[in-house]
C-alpha positions as CSV (number, residue, x, y, z in Angstrom):
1,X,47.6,42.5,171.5
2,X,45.7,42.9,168.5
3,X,45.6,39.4,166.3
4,X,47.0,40.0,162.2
5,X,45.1,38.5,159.7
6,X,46.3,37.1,156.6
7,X,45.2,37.4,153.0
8,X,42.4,35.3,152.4
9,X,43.5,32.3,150.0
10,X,42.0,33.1,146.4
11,X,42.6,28.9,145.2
12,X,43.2,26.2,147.3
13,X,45.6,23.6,147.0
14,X,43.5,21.3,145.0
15,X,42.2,23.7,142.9
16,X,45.7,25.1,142.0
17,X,46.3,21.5,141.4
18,X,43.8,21.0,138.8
19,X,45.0,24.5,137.1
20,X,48.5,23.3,136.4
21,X,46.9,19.8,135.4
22,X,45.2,21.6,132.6
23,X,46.8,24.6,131.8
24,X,49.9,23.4,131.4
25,X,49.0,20.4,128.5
26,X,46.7,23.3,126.8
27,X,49.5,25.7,126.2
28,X,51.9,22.9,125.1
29,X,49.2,22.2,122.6
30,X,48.9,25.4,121.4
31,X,52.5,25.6,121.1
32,X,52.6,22.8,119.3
33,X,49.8,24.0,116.6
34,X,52.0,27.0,115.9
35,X,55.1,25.2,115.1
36,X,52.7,22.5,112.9
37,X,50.8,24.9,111.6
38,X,53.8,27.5,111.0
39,X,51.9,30.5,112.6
40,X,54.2,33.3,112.3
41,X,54.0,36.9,112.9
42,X,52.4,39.0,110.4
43,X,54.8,42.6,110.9
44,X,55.6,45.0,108.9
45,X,59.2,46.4,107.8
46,X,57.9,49.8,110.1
47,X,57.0,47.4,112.9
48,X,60.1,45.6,112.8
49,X,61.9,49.2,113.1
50,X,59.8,50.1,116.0
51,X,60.9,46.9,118.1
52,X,64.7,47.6,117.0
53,X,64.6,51.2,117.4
54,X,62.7,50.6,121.2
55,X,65.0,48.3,122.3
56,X,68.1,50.1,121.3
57,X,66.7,53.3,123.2
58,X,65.6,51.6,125.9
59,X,61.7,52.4,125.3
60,X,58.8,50.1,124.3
61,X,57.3,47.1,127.0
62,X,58.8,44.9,129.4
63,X,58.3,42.0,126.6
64,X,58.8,44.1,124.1
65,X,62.0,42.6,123.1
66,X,61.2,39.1,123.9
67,X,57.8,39.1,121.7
68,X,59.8,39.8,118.7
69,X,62.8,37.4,119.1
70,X,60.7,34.9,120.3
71,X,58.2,34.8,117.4
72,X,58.8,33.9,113.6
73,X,58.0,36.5,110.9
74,X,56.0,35.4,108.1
75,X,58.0,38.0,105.4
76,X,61.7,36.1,105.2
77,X,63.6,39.4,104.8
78,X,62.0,40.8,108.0
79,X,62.4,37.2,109.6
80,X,65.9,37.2,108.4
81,X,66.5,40.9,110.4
82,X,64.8,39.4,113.6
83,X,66.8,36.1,113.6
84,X,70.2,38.5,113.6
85,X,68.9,40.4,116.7
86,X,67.8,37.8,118.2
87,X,71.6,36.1,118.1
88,X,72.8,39.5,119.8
89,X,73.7,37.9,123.5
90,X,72.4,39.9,126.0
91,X,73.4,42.4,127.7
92,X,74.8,44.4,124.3
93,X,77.7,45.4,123.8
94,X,79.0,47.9,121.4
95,X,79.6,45.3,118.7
96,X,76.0,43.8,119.0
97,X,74.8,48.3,119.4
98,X,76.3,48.5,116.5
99,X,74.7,45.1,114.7
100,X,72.0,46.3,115.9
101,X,71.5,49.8,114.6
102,X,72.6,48.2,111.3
103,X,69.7,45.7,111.0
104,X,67.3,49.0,112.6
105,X,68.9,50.7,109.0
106,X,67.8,47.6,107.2
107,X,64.3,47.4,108.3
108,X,63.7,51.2,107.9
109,X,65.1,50.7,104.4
110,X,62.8,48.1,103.5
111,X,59.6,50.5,105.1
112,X,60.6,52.9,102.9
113,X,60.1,50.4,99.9
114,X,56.4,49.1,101.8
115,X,55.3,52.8,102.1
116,X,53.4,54.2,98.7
117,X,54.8,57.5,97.6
């Protein structure tokens, strides 16, 4: 009977070990920075009507969605648009469709008004 062979390990233990110890303190730093700091997003209306108009269609990336609740907008009437989608529980359901093409109205609006004629 011929013997199977597993994967060679990539990290040991130890190694792995030492990962978390720093990895995981460096990205609660950085985390940290962008909440003192107020890093925000820098999108425009268009953007912003991109991510809406994806997520309603079921298009864009996996994160997609979660990238743009998840991250501030420095323009408060953009910002204000991303904080109402992102208080849409999930799954949708025709109410929150419905907010949601609303707000996707909103932000194509306010492209229109970004956009030199």
């Amino acid at each position: 009977m011929r013997e199977v062979r597993s994967m060679p390990r990539v990290f040991s233990i130890p190694l792995k070990v030492l990962l978390v110890i720093f990895a995981v303190p460096l990205a609660a730093l950085a985390a940290l920075a962008s909440w003192v700091f107020g890093l925000k997003a820098k999108l425009s209306a268009s953007e912003v009507a991109t991510y809406l108009r994806n997520f309603i269609e079921g298009g864009g990336g996996a994160w997609d969605w979660d990238d743009f609740t998840s991250v501030p907008i420095g323009d408060p009437r953009l910002e204000d648009i991303r904080r109402r989608a992102a208080a849409i529980d999930l799954p949708v359901t025709e109410e929150g469709s419905t907010i949601l093409r609303e707000l996707l109205v909103e932000a194509e609006d306010l492209a229109r008004l970004e956009t030199p004629t």
